[in-house]
Steps between C-alpha positions, in 0.01 A plus 500: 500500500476868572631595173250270330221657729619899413492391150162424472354871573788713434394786290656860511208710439367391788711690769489834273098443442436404873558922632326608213178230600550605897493891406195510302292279853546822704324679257141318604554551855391783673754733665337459830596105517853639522637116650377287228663745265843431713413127496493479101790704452748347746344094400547615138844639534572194746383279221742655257788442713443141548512474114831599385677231663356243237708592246747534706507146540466403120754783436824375316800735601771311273364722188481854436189515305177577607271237611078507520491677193105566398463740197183693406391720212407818607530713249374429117843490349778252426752446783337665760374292727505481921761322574551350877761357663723465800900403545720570824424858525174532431431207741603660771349824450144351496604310822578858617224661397263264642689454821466875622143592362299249828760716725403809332170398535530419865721810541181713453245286639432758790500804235222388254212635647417781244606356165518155588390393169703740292823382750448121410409549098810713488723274647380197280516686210864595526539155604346395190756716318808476650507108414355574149824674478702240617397235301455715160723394188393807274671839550197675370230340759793559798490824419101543502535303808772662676334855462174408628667412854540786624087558419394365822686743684362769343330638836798664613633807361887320430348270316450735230790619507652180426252461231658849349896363536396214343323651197767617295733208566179291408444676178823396391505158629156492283715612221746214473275286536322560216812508291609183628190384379510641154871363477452147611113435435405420874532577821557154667789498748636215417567544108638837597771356719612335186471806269831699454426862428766705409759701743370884415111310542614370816608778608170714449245244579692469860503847530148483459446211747699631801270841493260312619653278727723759672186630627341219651884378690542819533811669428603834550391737409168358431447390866312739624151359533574183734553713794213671447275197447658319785396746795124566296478114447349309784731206698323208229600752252879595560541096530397469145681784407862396649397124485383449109432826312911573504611224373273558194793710334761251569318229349398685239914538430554128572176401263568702274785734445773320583415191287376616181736830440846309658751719322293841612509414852895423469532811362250712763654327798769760611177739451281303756774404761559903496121580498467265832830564668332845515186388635613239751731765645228812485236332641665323773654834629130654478348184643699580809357899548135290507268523814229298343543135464311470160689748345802342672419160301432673179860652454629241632296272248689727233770410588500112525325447191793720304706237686322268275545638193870545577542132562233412207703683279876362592359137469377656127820611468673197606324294234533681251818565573774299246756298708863609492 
């Protein structure tokens, strides 16, 4: 009966379209009516929440392929369309996403005098972003996406240099892309899965793809910046920024990396279990010379998501592994 109700209404635009909708209401209110400002963001993020749980319902977990698919043309040219979608992963990282931005909300509810409005429309709009990126089955919109996050936090002076670590690796990322797409014709996920590109292509396109995503896990030495935005970041921020905003690198591997270029990352995993070895073990020693708790969580952030890769890559490995 529930299924059947969920069925009914169940459209995934509508938790990714809902921020956007609640961010633009601020805008016609002055700043001076500071609590119905708080009321629209926290009912809007509330009512974002409440949604992901319906497909959670309708979600079938005995297949691997993605499920809620919605496609869009976007862009005047063959094969290029937005595709939209959500499997296991993905699932859970809107749940995520939508579970801590009310508490980030409520976090700061006392702190939004000032920029009240500017607090809330930021907030939605990474909201709006983050599950964009989630649910996004083309490589070149995840990577428009997945750059404009950090946008919102653009107040504070870590924030750009984030946005400077990230560049280059971008740039690169940007690269591939576009030579996947002149290769293969499109940039839809899920005929790229299926596309075998040679060893020596593997090799440079994930090359290309971990410059970016390096950055945003991060791994040393390209770590720098999360201290640094964690103690200029306010509380509402550092929880996005160890909650969600982390594990943007690691899903970018799992999405995308590991999947389409198999054979590279067999060959690159003795590279990344040495790369975070390093990091778990030189930013655990310097988390414990930290006074302040922020940067305390940061390095110690470092070093749990390189604990990730590790064990992302051995279960890589493992598969792709031939049995003796």
């Amino acid at each position: 009966m529930l299924e059947h109700l969920c069925e009914c209404y169940f459209d995934l635009s509508v938790p990714i379209l809902c921020p956007v909708l609640g961010s633009i209401t601020p805008l016609f209110i002055p700043n001076s009516s500071i609590r119905p400002i708080r009321l629209i963001g926290l009912c809007v993020s509330l009512i974002t929440f409440l949604y992901p749980p319906v497909p959670r319902i309708q979600f079938d977990p005995s297949t691997a392929k993605s499920q809620f698919v919605e496609s869009l043309r976007w862009l005047p040219y063959e094969n290029i369309h937005l595709y939209m979608g959500i499997d296991g992963l993905s699932l859970f990282f809107m749940i995520l996403t939508t579970f801590l931005i009310p508490i980030c909300i409520s976090v700061g509810w006392s702190g939004m005098r000032s920029f009240g409005k500017e607090y809330i429309t930021a907030f939605l709009i990474r909201e709006f972003l983050m599950i964009a990126v989630s649910c996004m089955l083309d490589p070149l919109l995840f990577y428009v996406l997945s750059e404009s996050v950090p946008i919102p936090m653009l107040k504070i002076k870590a924030a750009y240099q984030f946005f400077l670590y990230t560049l280059l690796g971008s740039v690169f990322m940007l690269l591939a892309i576009l030579l996947i797409l002149l290769q293969t014709g499109t940039t839809d996920l899920q005929i790229l899965l299926t596309t075998e590109f040679s060893e020596r292509r593997q090799i440079l396109l994930w090359i290309a793809f971990f410059a970016s995503f390096a950055v945003k896990v991060p791994m040393v030495p390209v770590h720098i910046w999360l201290p640094e935005a964690h103690v200029e970041a306010p509380t509402a921020g550092s929880v996005i920024l160890a909650g969600i905003l982390l594990k943007l690198g690691t899903y970018g591997f799992l999405r995308f990396s590991i999947p389409m270029f198999p054979e590279a990352t067999l060959c690159f995993t003795p590279f990344i279990y040495t790369l975070s070895a390093i990091a778990i073990i030189y930013t655990s020693l310097t988390t414990l010379r930290q006074i302040d708790l922020k940067k305390i969580i940061a390095y110690s952030s470092v070093a749990h998501m390189n604990l990730v890769t590790i064990g992302m890559f051995s279960r890589a490995a493992a598969v792709r592994s031939p049995i003796l």
